[in-house]
Backbone bond lengths (Angstrom), bond angles and torsions (degrees), N, CA, C in turn:
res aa  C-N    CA-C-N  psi(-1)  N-CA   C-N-CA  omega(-1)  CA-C   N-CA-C  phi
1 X - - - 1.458 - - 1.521 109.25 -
2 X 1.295 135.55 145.73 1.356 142.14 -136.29 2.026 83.45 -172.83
3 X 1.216 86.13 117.29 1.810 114.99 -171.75 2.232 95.52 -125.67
4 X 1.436 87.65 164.38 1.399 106.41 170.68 1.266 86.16 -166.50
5 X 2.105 107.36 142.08 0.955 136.90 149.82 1.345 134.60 -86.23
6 X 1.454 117.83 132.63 1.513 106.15 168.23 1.730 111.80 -115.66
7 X 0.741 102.58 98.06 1.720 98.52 158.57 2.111 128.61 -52.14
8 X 1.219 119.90 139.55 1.602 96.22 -164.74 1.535 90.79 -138.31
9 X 1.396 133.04 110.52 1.252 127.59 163.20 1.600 115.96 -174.85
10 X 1.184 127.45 127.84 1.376 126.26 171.42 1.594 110.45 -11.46
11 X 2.160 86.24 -73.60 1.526 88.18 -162.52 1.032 102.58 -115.97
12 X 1.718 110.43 94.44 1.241 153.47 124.41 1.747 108.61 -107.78
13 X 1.319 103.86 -39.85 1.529 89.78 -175.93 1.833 121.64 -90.21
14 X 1.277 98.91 18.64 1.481 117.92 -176.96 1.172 128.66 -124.68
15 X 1.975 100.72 1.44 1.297 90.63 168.04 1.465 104.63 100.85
16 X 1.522 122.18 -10.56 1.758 105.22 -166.08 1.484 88.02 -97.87
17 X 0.695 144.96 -44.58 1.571 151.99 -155.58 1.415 110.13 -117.15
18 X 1.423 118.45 129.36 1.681 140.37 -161.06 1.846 86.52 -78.38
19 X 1.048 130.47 160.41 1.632 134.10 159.77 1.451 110.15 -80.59
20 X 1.030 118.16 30.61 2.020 107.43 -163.26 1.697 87.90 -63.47
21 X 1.306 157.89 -2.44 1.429 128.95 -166.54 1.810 78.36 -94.04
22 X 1.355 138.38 -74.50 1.258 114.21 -171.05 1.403 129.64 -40.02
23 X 1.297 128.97 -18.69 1.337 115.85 -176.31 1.731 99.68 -98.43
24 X 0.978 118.69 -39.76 1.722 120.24 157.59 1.563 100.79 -32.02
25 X 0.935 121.42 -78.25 1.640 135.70 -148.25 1.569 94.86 -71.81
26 X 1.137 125.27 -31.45 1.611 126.37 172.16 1.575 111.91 -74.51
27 X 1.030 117.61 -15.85 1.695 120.35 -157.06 1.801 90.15 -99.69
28 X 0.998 109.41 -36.48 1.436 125.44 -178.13 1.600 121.92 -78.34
29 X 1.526 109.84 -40.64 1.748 103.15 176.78 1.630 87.86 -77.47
30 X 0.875 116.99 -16.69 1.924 113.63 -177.23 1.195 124.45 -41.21
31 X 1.658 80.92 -65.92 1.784 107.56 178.77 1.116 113.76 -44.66
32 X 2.001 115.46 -49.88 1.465 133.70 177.42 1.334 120.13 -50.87
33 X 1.613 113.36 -16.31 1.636 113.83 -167.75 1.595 103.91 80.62
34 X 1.671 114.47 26.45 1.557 97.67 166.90 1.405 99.70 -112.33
35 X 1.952 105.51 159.69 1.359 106.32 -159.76 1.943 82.72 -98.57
36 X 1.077 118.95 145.50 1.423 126.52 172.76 1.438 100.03 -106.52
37 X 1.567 128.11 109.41 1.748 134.64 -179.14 1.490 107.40 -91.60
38 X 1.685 100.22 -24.59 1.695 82.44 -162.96 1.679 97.04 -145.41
39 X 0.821 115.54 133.30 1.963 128.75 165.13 1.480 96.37 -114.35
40 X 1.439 103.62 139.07 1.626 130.80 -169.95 1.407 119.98 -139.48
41 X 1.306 125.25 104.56 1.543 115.53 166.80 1.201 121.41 -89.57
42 X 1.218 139.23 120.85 1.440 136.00 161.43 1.293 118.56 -115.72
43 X 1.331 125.93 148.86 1.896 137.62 -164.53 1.815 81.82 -75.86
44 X 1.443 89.87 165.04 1.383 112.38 162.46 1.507 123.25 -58.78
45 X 1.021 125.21 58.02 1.265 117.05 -172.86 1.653 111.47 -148.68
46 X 1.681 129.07 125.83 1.064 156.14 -142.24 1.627 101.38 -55.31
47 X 1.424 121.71 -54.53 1.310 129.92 -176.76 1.403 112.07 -60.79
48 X 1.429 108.72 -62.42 1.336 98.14 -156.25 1.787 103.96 -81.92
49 X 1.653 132.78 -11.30 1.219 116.81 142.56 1.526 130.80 -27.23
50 X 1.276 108.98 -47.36 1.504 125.67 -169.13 1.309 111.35 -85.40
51 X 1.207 119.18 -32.02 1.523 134.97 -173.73 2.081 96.49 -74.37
52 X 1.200 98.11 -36.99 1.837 90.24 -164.19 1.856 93.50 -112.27
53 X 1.430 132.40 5.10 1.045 116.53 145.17 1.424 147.46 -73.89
54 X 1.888 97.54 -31.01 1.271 128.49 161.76 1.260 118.45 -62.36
55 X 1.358 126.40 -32.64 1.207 138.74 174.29 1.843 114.48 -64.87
56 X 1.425 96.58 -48.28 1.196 95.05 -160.84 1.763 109.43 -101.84
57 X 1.187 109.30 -5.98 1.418 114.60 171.16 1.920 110.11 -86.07
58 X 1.427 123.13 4.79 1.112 141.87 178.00 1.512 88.08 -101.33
59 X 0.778 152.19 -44.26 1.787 145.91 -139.13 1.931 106.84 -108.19
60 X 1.874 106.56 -40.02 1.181 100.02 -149.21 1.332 105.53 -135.61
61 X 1.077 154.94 144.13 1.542 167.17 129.01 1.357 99.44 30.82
62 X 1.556 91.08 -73.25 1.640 106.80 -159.16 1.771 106.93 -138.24
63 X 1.454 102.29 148.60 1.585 107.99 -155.53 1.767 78.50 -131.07
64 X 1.528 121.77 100.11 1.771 112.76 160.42 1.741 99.45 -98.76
65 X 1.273 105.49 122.89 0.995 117.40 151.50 1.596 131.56 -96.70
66 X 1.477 126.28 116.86 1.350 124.53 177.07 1.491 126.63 -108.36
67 X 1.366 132.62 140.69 1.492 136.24 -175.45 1.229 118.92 97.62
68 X 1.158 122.21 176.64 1.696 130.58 -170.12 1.615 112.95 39.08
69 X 1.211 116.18 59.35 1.248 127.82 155.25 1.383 121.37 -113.65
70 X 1.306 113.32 164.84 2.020 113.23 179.50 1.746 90.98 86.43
71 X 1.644 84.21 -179.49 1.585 114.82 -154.66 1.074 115.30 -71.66
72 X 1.949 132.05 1.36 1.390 97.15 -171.25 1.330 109.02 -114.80
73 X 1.470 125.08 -157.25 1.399 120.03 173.63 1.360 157.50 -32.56
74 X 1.373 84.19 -37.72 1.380 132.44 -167.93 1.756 114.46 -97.87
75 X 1.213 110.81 -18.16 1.343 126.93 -168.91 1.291 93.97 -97.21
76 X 1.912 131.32 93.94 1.058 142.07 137.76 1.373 137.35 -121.76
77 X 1.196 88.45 44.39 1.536 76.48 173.59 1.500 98.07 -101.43
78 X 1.667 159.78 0.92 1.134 128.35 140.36 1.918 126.57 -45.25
79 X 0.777 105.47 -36.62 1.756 118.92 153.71 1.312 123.08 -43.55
80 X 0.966 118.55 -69.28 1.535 141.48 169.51 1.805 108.38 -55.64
81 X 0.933 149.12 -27.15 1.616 163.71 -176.36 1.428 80.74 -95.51
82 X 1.521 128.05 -71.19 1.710 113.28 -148.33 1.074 103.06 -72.62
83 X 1.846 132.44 -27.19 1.178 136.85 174.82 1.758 122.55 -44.54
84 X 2.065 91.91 -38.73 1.601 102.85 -170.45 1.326 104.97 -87.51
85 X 1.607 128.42 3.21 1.436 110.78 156.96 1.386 102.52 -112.12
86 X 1.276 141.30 -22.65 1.782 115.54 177.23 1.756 97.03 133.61
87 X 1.474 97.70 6.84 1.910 99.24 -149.02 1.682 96.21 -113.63
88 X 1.000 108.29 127.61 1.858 122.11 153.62 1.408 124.89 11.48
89 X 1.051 130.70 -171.94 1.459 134.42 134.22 1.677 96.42 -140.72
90 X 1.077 145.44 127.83 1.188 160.00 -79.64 1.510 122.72 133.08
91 X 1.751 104.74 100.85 1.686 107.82 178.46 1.230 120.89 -59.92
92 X 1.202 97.20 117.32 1.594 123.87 177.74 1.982 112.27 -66.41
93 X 0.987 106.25 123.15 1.493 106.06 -162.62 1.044 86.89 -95.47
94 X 1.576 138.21 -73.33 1.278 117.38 -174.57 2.023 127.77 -34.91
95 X 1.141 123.08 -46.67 1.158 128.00 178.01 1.396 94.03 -63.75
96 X 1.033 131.83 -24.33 1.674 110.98 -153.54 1.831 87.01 -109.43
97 X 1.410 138.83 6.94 0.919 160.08 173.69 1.404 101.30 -85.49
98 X 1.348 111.02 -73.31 1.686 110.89 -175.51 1.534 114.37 -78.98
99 X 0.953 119.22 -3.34 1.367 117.48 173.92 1.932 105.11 -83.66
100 X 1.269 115.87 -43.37 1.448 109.05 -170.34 1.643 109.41 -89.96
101 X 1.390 120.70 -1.89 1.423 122.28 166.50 1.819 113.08 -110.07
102 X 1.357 107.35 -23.85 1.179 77.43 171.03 1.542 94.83 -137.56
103 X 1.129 139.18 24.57 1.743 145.07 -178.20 2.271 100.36 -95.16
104 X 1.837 96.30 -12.76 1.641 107.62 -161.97 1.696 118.03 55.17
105 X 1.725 106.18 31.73 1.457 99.89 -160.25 1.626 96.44 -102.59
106 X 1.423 134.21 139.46 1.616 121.78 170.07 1.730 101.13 -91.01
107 X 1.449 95.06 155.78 1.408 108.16 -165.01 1.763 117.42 -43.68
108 X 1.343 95.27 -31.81 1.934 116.38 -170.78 1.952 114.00 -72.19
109 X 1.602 87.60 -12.92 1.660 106.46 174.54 1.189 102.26 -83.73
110 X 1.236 138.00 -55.82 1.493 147.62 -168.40 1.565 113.74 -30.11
111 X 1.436 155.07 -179.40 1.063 154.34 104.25 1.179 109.72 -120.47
112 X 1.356 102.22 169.22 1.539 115.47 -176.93 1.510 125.29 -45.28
113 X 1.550 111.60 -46.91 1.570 130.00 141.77 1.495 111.62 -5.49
114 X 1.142 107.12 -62.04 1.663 111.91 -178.52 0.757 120.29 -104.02
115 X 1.491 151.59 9.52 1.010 150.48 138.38 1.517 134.88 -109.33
116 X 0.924 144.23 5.87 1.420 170.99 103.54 1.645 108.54 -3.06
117 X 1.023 130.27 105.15 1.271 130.09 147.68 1.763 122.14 -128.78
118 X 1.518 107.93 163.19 1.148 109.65 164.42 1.320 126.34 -39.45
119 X 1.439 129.41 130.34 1.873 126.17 -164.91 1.714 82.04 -64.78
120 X 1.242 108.39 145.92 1.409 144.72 174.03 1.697 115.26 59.86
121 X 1.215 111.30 19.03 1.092 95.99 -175.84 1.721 125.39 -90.79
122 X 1.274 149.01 146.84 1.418 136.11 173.33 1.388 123.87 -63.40
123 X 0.919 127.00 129.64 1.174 133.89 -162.24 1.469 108.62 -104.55
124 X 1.609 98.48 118.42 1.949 101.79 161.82 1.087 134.70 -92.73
125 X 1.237 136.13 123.46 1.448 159.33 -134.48 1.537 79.36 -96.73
126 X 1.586 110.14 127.49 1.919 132.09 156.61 1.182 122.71 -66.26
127 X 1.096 145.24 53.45 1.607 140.58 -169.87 1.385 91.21 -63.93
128 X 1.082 152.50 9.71 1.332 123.65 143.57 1.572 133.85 -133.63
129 X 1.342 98.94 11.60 1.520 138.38 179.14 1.753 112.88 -111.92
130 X 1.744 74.67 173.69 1.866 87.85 156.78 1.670 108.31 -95.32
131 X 0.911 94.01 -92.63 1.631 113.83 -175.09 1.232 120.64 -43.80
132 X 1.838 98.98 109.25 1.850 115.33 -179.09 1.765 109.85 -49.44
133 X 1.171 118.39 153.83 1.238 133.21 147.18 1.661 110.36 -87.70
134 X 1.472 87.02 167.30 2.012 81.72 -173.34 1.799 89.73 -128.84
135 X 1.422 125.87 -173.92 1.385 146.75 114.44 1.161 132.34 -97.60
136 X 1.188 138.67 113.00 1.541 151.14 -171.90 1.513 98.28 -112.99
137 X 1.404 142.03 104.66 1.631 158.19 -128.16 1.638 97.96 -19.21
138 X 1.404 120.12 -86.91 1.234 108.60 -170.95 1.680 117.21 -110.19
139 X 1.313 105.05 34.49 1.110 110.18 -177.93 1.621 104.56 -118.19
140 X 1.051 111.01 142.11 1.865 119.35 172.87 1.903 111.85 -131.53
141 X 1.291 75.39 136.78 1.737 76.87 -170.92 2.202 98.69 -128.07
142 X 1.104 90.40 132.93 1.704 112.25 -177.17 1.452 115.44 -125.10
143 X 1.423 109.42 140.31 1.582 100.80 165.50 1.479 128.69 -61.02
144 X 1.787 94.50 173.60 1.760 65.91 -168.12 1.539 100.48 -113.46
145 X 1.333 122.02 13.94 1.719 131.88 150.13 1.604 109.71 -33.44
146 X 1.205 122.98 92.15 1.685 119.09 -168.33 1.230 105.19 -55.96
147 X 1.777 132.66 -18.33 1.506 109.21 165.00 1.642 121.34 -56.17
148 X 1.515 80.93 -68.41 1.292 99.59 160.49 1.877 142.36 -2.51
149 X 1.580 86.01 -55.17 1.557 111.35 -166.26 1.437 99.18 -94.26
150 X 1.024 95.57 -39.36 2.105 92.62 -168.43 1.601 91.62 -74.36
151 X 1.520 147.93 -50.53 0.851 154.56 152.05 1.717 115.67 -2.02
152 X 1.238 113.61 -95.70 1.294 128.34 134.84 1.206 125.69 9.24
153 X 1.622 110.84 -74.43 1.484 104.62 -175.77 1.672 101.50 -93.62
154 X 1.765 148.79 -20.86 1.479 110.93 149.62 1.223 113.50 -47.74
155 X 1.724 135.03 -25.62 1.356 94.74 -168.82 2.198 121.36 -62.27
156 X 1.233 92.03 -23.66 1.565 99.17 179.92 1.853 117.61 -115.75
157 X 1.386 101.66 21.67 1.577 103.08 172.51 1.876 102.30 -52.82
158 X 1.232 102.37 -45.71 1.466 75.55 -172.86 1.728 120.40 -40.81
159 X 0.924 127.85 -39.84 1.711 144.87 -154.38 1.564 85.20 -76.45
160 X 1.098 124.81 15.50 1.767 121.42 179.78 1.748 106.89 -127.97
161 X 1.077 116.51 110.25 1.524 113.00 -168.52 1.640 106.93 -150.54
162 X 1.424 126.83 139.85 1.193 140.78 163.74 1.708 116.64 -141.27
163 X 1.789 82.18 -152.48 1.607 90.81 170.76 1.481 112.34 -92.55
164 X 1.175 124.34 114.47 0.975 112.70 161.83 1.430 139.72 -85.94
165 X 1.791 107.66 153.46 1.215 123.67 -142.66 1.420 120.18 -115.54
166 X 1.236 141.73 160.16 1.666 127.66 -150.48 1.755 93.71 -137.10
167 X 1.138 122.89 130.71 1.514 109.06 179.78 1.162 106.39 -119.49
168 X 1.260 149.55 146.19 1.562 148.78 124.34 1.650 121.82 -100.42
169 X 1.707 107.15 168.03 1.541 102.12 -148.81 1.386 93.95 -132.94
170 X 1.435 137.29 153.41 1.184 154.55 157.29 1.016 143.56 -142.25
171 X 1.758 116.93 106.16 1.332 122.93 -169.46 1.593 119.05 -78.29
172 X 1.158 124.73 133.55 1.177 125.18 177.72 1.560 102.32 -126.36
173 X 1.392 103.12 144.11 1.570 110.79 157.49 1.515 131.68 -96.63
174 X 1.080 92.83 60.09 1.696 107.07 -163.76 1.600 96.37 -121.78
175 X 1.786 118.75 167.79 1.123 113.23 169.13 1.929 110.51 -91.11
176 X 0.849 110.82 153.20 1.782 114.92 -161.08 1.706 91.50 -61.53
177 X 1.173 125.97 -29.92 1.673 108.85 -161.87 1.714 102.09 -98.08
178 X 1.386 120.25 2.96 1.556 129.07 154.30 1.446 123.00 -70.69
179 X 1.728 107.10 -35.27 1.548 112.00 162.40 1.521 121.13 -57.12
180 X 1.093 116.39 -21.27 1.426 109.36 -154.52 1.269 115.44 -43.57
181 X 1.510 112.75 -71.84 1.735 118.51 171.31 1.372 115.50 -23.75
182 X 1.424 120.40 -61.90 1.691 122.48 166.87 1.116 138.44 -37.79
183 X 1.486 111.49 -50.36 1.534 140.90 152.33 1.125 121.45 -31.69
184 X 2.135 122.39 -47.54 0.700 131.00 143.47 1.500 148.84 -64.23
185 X 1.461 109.46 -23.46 1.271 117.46 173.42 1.554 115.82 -75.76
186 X 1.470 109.35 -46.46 1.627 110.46 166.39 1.473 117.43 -60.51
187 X 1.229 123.48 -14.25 1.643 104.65 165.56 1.170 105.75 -78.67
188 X 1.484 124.61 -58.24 1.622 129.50 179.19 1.667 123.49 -38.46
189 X 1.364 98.24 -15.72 1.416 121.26 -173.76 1.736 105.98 -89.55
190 X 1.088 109.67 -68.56 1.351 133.82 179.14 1.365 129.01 -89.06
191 X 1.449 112.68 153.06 1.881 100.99 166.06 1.213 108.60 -122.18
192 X 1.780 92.38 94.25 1.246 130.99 -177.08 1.380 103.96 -133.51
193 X 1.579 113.27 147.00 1.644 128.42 136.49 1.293 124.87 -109.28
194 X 1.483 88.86 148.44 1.509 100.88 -158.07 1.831 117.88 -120.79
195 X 1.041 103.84 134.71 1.745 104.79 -164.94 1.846 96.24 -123.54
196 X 1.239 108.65 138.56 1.883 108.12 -173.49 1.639 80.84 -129.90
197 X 1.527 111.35 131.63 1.465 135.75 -169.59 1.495 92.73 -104.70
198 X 1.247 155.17 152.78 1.820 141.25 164.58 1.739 79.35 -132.78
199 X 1.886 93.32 131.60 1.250 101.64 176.47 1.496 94.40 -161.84
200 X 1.396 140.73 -156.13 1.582 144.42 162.14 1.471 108.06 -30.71
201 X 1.493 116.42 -32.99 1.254 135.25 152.91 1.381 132.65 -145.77
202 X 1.411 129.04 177.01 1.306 120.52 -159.54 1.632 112.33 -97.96
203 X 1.344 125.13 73.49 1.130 133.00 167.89 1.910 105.44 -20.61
204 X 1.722 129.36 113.02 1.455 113.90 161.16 2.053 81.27 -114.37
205 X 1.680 66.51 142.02 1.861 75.16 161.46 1.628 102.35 -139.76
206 X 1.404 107.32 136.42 1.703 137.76 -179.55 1.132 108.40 -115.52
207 X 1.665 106.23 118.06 1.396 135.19 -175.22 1.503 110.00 -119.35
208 X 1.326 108.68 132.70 1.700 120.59 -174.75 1.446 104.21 -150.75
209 X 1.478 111.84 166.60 1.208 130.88 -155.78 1.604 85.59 -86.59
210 X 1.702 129.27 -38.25 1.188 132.95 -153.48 1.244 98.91 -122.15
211 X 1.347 132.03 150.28 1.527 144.88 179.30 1.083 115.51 -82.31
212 X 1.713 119.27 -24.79 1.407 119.53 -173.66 2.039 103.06 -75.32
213 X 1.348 97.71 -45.76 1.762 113.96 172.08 1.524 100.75 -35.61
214 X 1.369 96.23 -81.20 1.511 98.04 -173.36 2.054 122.86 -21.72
215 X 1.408 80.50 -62.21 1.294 79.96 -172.41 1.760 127.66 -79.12
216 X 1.274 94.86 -6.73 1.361 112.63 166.96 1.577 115.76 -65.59
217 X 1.351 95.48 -53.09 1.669 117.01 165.04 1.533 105.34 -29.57
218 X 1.743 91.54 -85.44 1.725 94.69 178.07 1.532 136.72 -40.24
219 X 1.195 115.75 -51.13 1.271 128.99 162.16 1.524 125.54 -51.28
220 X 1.457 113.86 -35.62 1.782 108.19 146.82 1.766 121.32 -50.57
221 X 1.526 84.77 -65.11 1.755 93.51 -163.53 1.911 104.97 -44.84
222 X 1.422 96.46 -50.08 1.425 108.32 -174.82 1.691 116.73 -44.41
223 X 1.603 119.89 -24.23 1.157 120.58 176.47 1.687 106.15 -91.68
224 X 1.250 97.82 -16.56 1.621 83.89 167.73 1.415 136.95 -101.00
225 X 1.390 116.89 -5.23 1.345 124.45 -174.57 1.522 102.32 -109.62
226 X 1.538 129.15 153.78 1.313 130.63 150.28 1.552 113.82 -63.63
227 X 1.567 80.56 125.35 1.971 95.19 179.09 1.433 109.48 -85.16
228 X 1.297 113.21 143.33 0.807 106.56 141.76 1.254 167.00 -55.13
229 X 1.423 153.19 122.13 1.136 151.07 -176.41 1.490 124.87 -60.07
């Protein structure tokens, strides 16, 4: 399974706001064995939602989109999703059902914000919010309140599935472009991929289909590089 994220908010692209829902949401289809190809920021704005959902729901499994949901101005990306299939925005009775029996909300609280979804899409219930997320076929859309969102998406992690993948890690105190030969010899060695992090030290991390690999992996490299302390 092969996913792309979009992130949707001004300020994300300005610097006011950190991205933690993409690196959350990546750390997580991971775990699942999904491969994440693409992370995407786009501003609040109707087109280019639609422009990089359409895009990317053509390419990939799964399309999560997070942010610009709820009542205010600025909150379009339900617009922007119904735009990228051809479809409405259209009060969702079910959401607007579970929101006033079990959200404690009376109907006169509501706005369109929260109740509004793409015509046909399923609607996900906020247990810690207002404003539902939906699924529209392979697209999922979440707030982008990181309670909120992580919330949200356990409720449907199951619906996220691959191969899953086994990692082990190796610090070396070496400079990263001294590994190289090694780097190379442990793939040639193993069926492993291999990623070298350069930081206080050189983070390598070895990924395999099997756990026993992995660590076989590591346990070579580890006799050949200076470890770190």
């Amino acid at each position: 399974m092969k996913a792309a994220i979009v992130t949707v908010g001004d300020e994300l692209l300005t610097g006011d706001t950190a991205d933690s829902n993409a690196t959350w949401l990546a750390g997580r289809l991971d775990e699942r064995g999904v491969a994440v190809e693409r992370i995407t920021t786009v501003p609040d704005r109707v087109a280019d939602i639609a422009r990089v959902v359409n895009e990317f729901r053509a390419e990939y499994d799964a399309v999560i989109v997070t942010g610009g949901i709820g009542p205010t101005h600025d909150d379009v990306t339900m617009e922007g999703v119904a735009a990228a299939f051809g479809r409405r925005l259209t009060r969702n009775e079910e959401a607007l059902d579970w929101l006033l029996e079990h959200g404690g909300y009376a109907a006169g609280d509501l706005t369109d914000g929260t109740t509004k979804l793409p015509e046909g899409a399923r609607p996900l219930n906020n247990e810690v919010g207002v404003a539902p997320g939906c699924v529209l076929e392979s697209v999922y859309v979440f707030p982008g309140v990181p309670a909120e969102m992580e919330a949200m998406f356990e409720g449907v992690a199951s619906e996220f599935s691959g191969r899953v993948t086994y990692t082990a890690t190796v610090e070396a105190a070496e400079p990263e472009s001294t590994l190289i030969d090694r780097l190379a010899a442990v793939r040639e060695e193993f069926e492993v991929s291999v990623g070298s992090y350069p930081g206080e030290h050189v983070r390598v991390k070895l990924t395999a289909g099997d756990e026993g690999e992995a660590e076989r992996a590591a346990a070579w490299l580890r006799e050949r590089v200076e470890p770190a302390e």
